[in-house]
PQR file of N, CA, C, O and H, with PARSE charges and radii, in Angstrom:
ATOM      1  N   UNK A   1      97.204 113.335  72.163 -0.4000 1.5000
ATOM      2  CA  UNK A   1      97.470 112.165  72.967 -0.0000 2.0000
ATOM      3  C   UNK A   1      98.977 111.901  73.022  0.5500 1.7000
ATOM      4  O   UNK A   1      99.550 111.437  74.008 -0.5500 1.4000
ATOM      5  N   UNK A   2      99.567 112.242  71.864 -0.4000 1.5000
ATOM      6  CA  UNK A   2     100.932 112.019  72.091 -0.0000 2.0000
ATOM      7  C   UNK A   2     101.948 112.820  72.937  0.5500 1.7000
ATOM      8  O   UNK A   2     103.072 112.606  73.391 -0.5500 1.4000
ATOM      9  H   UNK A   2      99.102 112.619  71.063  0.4000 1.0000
ATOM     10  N   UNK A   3     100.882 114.035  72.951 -0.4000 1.5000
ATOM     11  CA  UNK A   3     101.893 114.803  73.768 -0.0000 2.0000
ATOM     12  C   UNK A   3     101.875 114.317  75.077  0.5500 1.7000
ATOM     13  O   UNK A   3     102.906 114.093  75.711 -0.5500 1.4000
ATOM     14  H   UNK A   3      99.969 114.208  72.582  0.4000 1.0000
ATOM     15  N   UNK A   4     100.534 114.113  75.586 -0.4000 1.5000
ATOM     16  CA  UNK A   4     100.082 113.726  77.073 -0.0000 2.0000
ATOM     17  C   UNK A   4     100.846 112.320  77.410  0.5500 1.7000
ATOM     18  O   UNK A   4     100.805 111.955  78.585 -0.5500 1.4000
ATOM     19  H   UNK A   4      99.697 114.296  75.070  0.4000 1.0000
ATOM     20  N   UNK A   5     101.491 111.559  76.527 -0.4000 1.5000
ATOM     21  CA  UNK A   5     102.475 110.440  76.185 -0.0000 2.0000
ATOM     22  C   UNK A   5     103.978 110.919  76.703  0.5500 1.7000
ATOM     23  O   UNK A   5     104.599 110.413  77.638 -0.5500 1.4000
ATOM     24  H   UNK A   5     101.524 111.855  75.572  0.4000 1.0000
ATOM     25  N   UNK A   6     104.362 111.903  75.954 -0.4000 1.5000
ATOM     26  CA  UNK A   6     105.323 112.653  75.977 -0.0000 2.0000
ATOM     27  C   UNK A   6     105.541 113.224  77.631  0.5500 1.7000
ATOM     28  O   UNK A   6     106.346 112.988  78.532 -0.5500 1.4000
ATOM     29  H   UNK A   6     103.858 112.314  75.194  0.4000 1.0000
ATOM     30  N   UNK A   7     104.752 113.802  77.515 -0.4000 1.5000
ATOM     31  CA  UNK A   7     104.810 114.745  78.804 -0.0000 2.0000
ATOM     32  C   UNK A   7     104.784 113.813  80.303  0.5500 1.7000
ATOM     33  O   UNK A   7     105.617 113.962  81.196 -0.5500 1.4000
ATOM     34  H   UNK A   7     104.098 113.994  76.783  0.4000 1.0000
ATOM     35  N   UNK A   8     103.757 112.939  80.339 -0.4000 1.5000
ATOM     36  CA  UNK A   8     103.670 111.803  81.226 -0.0000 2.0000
ATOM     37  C   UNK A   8     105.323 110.986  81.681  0.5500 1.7000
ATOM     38  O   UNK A   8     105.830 110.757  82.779 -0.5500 1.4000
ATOM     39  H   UNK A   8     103.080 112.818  79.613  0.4000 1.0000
ATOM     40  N   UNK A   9     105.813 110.707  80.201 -0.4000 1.5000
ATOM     41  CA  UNK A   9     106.972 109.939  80.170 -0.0000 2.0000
ATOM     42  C   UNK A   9     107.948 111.146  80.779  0.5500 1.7000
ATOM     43  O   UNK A   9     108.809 110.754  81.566 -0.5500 1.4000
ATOM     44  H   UNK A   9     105.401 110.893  79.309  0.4000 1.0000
ATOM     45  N   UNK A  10     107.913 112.222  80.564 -0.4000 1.5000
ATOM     46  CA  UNK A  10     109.246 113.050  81.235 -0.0000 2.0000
ATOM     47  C   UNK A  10     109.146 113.267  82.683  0.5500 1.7000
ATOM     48  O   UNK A  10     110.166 113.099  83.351 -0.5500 1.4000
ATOM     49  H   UNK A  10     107.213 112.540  79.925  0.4000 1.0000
ATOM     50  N   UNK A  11     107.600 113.764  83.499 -0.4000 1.5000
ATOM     51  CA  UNK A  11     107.203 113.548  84.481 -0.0000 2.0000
ATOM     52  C   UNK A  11     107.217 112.238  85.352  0.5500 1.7000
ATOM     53  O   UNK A  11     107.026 112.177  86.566 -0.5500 1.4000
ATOM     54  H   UNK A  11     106.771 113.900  82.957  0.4000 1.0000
ATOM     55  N   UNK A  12     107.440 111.362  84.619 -0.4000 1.5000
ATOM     56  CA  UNK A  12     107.652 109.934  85.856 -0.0000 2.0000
ATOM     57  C   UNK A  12     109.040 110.262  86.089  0.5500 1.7000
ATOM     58  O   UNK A  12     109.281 109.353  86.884 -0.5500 1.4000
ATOM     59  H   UNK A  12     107.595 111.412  83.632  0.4000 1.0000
ATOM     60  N   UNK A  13     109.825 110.714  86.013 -0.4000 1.5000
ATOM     61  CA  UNK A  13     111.517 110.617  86.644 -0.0000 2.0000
ATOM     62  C   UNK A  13     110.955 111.633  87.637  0.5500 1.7000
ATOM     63  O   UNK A  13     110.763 111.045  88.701 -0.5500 1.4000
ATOM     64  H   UNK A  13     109.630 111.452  85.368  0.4000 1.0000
ATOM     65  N   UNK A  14     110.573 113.078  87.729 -0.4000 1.5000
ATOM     66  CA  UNK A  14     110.493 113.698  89.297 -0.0000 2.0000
ATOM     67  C   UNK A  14     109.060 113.366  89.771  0.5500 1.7000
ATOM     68  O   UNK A  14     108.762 114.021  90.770 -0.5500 1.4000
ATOM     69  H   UNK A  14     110.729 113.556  86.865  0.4000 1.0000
ATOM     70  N   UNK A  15     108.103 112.545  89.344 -0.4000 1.5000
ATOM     71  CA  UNK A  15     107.077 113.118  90.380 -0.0000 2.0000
ATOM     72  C   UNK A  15     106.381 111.505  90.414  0.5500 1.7000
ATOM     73  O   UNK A  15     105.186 111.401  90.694 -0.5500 1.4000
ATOM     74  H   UNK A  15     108.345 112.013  88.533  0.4000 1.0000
ATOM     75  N   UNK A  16     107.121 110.399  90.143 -0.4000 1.5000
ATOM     76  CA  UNK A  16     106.775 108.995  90.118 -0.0000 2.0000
ATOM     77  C   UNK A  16     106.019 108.637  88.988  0.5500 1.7000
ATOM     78  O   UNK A  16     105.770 109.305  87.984 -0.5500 1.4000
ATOM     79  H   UNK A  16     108.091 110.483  89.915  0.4000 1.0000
ATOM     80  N   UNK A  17     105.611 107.228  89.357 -0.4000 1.5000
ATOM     81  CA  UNK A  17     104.847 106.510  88.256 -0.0000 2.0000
ATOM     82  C   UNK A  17     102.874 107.313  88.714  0.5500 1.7000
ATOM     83  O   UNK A  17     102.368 108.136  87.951 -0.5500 1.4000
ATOM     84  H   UNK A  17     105.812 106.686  90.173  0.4000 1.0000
ATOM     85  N   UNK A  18     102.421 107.016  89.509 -0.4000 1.5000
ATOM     86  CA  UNK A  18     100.931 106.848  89.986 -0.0000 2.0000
ATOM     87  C   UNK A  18     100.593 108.194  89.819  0.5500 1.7000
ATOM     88  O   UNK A  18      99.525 108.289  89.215 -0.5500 1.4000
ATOM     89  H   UNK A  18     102.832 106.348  90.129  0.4000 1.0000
ATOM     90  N   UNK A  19     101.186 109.495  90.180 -0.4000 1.5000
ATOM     91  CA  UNK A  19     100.889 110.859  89.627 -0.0000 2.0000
ATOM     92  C   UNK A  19     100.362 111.432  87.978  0.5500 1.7000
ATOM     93  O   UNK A  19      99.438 112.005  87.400 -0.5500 1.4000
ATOM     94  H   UNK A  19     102.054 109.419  90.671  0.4000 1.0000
ATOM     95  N   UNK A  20     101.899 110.709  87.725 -0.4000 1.5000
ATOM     96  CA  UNK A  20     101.528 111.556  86.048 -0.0000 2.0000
ATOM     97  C   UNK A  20     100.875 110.204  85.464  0.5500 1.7000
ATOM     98  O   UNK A  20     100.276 110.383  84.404 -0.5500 1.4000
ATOM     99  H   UNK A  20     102.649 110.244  88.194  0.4000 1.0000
ATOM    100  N   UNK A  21     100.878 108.914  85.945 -0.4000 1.5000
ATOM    101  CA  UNK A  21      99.836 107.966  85.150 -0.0000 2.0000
ATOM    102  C   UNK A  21      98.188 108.414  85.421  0.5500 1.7000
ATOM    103  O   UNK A  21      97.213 108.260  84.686 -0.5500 1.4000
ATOM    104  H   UNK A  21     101.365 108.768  86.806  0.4000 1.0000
ATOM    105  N   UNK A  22      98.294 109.014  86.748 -0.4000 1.5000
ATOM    106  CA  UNK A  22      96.613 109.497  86.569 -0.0000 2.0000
ATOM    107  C   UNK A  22      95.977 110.355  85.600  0.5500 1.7000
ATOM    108  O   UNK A  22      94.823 110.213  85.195 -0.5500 1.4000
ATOM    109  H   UNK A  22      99.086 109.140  87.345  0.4000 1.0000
ATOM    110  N   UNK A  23      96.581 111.024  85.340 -0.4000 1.5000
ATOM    111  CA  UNK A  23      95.376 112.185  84.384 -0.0000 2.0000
ATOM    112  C   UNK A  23      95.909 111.832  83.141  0.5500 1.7000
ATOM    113  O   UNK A  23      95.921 112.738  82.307 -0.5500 1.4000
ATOM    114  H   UNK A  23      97.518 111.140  85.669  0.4000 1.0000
ATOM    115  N   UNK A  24      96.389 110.649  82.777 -0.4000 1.5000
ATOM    116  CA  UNK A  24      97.128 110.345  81.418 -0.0000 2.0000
ATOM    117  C   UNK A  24      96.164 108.694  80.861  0.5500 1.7000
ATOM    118  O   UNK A  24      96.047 108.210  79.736 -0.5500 1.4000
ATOM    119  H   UNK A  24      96.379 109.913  83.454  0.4000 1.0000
ATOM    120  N   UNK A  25      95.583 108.180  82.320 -0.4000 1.5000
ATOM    121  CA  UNK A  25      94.447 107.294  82.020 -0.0000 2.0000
ATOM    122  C   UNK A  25      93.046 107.937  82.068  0.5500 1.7000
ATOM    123  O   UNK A  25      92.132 107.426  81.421 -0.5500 1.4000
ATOM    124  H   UNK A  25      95.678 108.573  83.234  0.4000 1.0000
ATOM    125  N   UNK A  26      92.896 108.778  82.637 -0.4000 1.5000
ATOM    126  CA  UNK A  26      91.765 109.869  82.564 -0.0000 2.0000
ATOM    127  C   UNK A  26      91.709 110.621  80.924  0.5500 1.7000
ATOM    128  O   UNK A  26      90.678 111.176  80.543 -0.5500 1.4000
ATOM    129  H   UNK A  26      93.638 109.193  83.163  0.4000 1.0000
ATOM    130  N   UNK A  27      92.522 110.570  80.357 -0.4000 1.5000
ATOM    131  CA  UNK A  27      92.678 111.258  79.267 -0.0000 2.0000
ATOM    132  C   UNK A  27      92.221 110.398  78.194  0.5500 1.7000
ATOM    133  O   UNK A  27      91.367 110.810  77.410 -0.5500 1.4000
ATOM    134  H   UNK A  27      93.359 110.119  80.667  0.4000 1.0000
ATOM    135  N   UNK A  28      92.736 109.200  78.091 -0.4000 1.5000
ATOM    136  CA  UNK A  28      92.791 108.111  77.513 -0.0000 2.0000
ATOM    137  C   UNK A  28      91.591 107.690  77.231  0.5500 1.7000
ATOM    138  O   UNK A  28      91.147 107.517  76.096 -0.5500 1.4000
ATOM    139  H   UNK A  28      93.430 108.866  78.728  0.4000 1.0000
ATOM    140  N   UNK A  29      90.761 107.427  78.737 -0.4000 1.5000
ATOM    141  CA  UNK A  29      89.778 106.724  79.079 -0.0000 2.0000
ATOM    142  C   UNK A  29      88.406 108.006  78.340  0.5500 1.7000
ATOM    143  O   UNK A  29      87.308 107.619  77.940 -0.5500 1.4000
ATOM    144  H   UNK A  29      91.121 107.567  79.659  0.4000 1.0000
ATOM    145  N   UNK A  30      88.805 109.309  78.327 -0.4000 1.5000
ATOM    146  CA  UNK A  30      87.866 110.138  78.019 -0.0000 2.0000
ATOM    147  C   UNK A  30      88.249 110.070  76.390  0.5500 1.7000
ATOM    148  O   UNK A  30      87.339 110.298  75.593 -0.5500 1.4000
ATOM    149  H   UNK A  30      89.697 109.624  78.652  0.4000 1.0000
ATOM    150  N   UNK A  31      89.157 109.859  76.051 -0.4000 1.5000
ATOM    151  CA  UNK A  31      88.970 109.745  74.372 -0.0000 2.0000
ATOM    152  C   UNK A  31      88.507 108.919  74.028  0.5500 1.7000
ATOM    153  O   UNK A  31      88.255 108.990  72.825 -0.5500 1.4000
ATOM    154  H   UNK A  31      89.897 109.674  76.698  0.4000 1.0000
ATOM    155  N   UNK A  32      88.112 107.743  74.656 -0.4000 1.5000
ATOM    156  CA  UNK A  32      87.128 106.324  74.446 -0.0000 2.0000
ATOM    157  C   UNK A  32      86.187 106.777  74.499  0.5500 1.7000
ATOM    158  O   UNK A  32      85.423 105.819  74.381 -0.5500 1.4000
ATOM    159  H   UNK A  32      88.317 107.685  75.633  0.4000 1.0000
ATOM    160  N   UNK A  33      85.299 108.096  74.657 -0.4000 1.5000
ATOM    161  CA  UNK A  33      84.281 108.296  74.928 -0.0000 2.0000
ATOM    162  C   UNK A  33      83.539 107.934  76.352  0.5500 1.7000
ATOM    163  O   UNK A  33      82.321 107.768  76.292 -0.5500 1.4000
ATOM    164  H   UNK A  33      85.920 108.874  74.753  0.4000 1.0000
ATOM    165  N   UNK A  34      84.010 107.837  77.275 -0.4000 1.5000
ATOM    166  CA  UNK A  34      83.916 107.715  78.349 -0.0000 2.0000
ATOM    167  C   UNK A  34      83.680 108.795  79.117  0.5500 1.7000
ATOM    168  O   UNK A  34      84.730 109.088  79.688 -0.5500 1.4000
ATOM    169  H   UNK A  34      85.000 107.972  77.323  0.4000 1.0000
ATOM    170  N   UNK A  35      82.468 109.810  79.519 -0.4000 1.5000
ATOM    171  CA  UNK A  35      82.082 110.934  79.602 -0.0000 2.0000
ATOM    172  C   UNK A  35      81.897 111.296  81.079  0.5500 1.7000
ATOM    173  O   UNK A  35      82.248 112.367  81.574 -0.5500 1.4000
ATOM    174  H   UNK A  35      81.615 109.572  79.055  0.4000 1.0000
ATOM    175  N   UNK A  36      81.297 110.267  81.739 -0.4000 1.5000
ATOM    176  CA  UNK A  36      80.498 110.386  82.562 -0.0000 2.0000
ATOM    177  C   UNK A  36      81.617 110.119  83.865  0.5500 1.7000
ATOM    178  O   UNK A  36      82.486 109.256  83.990 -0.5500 1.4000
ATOM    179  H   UNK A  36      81.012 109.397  81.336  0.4000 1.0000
ATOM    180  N   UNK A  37      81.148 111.384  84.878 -0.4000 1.5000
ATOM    181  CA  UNK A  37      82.192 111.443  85.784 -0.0000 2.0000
ATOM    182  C   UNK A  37      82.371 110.360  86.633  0.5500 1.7000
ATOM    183  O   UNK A  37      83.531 109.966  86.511 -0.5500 1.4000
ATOM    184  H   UNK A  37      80.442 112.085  84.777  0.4000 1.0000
ATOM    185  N   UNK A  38      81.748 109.701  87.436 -0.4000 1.5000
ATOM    186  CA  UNK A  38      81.955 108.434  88.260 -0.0000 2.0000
ATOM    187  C   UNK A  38      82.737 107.518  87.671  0.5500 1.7000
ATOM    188  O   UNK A  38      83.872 107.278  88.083 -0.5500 1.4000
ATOM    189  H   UNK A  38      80.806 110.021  87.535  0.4000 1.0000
ATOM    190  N   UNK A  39      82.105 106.821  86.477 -0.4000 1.5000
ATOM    191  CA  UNK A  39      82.571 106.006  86.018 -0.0000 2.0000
ATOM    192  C   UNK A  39      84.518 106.414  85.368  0.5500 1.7000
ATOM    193  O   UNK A  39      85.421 105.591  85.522 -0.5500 1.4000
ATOM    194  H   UNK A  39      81.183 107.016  86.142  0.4000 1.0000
ATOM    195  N   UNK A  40      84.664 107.354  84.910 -0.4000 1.5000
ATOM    196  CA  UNK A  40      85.768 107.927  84.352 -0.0000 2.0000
ATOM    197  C   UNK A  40      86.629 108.424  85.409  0.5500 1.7000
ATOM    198  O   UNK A  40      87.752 108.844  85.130 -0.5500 1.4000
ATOM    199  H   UNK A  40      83.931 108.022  84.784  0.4000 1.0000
ATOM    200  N   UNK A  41      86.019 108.406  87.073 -0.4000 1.5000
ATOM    201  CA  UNK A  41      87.393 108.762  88.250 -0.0000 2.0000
ATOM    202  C   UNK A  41      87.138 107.118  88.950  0.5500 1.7000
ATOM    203  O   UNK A  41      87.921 106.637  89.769 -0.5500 1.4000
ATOM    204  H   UNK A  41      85.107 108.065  87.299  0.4000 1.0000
ATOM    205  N   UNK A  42      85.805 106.349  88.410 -0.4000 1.5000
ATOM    206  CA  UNK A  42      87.011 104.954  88.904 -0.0000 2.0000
ATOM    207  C   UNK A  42      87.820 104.492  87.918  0.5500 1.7000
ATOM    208  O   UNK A  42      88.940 104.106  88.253 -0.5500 1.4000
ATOM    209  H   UNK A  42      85.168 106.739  87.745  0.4000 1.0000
ATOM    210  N   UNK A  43      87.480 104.442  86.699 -0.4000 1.5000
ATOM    211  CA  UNK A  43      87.959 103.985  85.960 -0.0000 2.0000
ATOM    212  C   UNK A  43      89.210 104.149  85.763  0.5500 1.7000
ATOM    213  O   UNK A  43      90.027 103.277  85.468 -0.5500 1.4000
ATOM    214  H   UNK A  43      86.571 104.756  86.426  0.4000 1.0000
ATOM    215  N   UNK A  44      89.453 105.664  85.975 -0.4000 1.5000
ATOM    216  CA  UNK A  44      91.196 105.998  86.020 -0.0000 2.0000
ATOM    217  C   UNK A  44      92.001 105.587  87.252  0.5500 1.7000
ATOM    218  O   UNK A  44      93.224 105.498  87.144 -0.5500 1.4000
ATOM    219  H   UNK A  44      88.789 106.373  86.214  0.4000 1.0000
ATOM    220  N   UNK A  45      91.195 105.245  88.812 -0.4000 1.5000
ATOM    221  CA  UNK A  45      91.973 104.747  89.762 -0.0000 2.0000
ATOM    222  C   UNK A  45      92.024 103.566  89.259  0.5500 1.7000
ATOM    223  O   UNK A  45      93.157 103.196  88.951 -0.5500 1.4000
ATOM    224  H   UNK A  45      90.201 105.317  88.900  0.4000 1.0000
ATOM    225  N   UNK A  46      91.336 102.979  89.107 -0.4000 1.5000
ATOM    226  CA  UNK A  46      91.283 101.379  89.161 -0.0000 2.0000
ATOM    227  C   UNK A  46      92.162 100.759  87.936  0.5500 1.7000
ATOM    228  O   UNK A  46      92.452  99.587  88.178 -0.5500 1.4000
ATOM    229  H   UNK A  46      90.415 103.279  89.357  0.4000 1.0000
ATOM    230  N   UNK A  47      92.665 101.227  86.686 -0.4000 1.5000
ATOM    231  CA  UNK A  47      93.439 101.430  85.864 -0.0000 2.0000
ATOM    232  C   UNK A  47      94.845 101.674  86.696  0.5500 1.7000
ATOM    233  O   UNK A  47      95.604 100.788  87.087 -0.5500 1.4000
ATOM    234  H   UNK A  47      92.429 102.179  86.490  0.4000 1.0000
ATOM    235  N   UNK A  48      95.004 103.121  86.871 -0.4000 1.5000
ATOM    236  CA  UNK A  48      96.480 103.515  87.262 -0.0000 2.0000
ATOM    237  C   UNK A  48      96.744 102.739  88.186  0.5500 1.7000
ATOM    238  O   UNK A  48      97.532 101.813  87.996 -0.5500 1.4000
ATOM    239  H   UNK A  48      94.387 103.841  86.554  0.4000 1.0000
ATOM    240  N   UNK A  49      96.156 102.938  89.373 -0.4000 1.5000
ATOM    241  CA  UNK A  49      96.538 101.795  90.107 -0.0000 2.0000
ATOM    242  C   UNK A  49      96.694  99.982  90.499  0.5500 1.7000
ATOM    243  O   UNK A  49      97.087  99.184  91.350 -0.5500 1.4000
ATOM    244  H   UNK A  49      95.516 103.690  89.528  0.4000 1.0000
ATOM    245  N   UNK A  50      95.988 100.124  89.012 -0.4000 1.5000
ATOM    246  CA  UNK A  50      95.863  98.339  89.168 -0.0000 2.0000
ATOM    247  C   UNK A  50      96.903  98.075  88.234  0.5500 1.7000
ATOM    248  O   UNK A  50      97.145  96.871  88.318 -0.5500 1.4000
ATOM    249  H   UNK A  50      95.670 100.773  88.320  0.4000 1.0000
ATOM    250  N   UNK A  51      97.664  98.633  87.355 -0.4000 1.5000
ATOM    251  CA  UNK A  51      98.514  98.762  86.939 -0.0000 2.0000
ATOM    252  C   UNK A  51     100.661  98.842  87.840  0.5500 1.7000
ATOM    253  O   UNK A  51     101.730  98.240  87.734 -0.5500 1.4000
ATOM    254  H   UNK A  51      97.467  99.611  87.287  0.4000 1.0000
ATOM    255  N   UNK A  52     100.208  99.709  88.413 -0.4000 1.5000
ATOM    256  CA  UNK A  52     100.697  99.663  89.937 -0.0000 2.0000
ATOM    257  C   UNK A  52     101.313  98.767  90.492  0.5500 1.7000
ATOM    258  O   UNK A  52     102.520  98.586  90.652 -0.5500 1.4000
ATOM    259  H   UNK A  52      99.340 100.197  88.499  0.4000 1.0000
ATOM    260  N   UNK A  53      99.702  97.728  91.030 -0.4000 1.5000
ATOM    261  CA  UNK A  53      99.962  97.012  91.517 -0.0000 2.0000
ATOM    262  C   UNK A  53     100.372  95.642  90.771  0.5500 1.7000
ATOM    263  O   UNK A  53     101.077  94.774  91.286 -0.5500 1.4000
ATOM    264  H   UNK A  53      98.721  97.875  90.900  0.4000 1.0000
ATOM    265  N   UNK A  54      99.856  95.589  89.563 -0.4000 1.5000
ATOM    266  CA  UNK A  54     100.697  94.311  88.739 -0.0000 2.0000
ATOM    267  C   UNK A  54     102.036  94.571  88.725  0.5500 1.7000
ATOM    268  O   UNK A  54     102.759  93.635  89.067 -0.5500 1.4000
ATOM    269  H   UNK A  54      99.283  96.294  89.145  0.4000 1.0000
ATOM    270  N   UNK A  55     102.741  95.977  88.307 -0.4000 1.5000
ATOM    271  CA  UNK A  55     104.029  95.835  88.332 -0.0000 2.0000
ATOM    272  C   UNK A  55     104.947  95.710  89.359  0.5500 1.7000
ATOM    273  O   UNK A  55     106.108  95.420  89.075 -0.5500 1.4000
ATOM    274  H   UNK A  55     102.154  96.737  88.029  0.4000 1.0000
ATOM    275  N   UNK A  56     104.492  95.946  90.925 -0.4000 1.5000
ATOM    276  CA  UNK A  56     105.189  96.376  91.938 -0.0000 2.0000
ATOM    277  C   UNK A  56     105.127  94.964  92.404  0.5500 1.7000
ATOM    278  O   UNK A  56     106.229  94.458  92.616 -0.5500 1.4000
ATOM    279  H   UNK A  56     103.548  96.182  91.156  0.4000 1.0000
ATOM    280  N   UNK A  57     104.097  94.228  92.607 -0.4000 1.5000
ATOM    281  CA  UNK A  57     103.430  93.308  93.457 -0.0000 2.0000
ATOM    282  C   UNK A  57     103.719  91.961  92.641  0.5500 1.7000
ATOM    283  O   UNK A  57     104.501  91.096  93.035 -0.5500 1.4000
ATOM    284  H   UNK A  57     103.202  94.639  92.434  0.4000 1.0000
ATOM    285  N   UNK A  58     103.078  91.908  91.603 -0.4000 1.5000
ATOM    286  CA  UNK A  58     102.865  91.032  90.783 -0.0000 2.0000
ATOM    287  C   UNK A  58     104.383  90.309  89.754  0.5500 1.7000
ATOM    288  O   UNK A  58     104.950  89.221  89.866 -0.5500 1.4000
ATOM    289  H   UNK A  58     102.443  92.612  91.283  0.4000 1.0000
ATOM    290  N   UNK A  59     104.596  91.278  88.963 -0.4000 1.5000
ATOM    291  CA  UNK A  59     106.043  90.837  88.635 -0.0000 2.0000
ATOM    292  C   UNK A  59     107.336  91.919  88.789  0.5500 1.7000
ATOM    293  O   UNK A  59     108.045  92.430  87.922 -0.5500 1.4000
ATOM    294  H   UNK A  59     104.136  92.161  88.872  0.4000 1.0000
ATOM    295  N   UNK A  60     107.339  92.027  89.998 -0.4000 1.5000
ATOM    296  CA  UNK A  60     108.288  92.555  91.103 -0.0000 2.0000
ATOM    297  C   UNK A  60     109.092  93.442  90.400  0.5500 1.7000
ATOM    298  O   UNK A  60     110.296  93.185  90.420 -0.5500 1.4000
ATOM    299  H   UNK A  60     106.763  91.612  90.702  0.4000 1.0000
ATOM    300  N   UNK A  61     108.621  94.707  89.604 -0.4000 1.5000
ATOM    301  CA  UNK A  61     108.892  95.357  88.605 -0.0000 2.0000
ATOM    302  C   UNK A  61     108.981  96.897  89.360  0.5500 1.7000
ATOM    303  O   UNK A  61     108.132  97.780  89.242 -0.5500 1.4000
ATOM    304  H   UNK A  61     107.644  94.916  89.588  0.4000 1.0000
ATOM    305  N   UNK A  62     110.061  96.964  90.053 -0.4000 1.5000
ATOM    306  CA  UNK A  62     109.984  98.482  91.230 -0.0000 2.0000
ATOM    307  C   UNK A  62     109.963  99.688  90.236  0.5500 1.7000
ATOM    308  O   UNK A  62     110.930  99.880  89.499 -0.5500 1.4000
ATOM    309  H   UNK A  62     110.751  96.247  90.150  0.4000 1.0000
ATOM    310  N   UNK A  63     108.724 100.605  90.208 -0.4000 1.5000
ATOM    311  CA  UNK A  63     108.314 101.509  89.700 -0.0000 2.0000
ATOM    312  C   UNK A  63     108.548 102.876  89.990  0.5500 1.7000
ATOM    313  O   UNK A  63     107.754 103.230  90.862 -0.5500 1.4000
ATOM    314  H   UNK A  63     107.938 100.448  90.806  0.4000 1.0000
ATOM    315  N   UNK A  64     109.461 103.998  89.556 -0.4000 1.5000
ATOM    316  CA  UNK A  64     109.886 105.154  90.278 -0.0000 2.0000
ATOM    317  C   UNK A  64     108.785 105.706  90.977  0.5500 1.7000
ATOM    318  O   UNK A  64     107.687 105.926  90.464 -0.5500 1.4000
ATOM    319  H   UNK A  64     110.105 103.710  88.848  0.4000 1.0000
ATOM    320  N   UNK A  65     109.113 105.939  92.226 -0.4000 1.5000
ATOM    321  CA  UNK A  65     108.346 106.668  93.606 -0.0000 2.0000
ATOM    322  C   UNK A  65     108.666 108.260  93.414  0.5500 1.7000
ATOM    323  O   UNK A  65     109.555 108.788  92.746 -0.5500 1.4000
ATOM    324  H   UNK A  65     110.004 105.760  92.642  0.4000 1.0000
ATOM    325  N   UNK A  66     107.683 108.825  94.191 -0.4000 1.5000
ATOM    326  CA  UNK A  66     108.007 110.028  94.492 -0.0000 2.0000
ATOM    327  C   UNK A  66     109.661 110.157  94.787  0.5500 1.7000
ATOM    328  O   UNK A  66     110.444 109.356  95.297 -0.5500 1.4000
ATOM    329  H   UNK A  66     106.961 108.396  94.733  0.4000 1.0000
ATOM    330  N   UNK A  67     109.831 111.372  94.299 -0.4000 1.5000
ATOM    331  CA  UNK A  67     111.603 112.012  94.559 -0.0000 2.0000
ATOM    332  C   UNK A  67     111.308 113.647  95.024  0.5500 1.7000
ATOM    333  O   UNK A  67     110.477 114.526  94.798 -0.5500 1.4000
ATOM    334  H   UNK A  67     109.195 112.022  93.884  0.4000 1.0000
ATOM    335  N   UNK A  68     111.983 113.537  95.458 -0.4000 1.5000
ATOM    336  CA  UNK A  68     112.358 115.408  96.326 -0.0000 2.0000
ATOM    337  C   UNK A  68     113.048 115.967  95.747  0.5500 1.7000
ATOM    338  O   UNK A  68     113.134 117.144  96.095 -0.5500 1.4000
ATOM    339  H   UNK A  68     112.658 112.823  95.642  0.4000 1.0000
ATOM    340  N   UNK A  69     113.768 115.618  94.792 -0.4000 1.5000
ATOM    341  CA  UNK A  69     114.601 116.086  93.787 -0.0000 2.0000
ATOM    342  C   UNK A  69     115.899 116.591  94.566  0.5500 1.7000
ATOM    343  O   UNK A  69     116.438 117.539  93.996 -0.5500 1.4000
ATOM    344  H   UNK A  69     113.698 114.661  94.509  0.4000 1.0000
ATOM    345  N   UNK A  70     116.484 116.196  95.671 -0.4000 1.5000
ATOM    346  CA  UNK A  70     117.041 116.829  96.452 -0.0000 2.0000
ATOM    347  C   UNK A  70     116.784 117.648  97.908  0.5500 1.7000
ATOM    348  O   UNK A  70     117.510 117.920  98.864 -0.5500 1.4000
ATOM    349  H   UNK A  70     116.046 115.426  96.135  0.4000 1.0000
ATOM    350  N   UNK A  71     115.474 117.878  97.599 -0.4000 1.5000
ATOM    351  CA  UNK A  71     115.252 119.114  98.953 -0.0000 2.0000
ATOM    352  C   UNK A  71     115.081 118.772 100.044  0.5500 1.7000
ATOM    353  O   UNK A  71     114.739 119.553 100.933 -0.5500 1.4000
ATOM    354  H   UNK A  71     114.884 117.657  96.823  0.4000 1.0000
ATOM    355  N   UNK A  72     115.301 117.400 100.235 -0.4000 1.5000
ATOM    356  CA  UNK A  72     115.533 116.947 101.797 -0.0000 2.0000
ATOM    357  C   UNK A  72     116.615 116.610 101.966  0.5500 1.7000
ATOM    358  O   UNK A  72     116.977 116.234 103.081 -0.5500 1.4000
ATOM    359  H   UNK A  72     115.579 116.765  99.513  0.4000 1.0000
TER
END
């Protein structure tokens, strides 16, 4: 888990917040024992993105976006 911590945190500078937060609440949510597929791909949208939206929306907390790293 820590790595998926790790790795998540280096991945939000090129590939945003909502990317590498998905399979990092999917991960999370499956070490809770949380097995079952429906429930564990809303659970990770409705998480990452409700998360999202408290910080963007809610307390106006601008969250790194996708970057091109240059290639445009």
């Amino acid at each position: 888990m820590m790595a998926a911590v790790l790795i998540a945190a280096i991945a939000v500078a090129s590939l945003g917040f909502l990317i590498p937060s998905l399979p990092l609440v999917a991960l999370t949510l499956w070490m809770f024992r949380l097995r079952r597929p429906l429930p564990l791909a809303v659970g990770t949208l409705v998480i990452a993105g409700g998360l999202w939206f408290l910080f963007h929306h809610v307390l106006l907390i601008r969250l790194p976006t996708l970057l091109n790293s240059g290639a445009l």
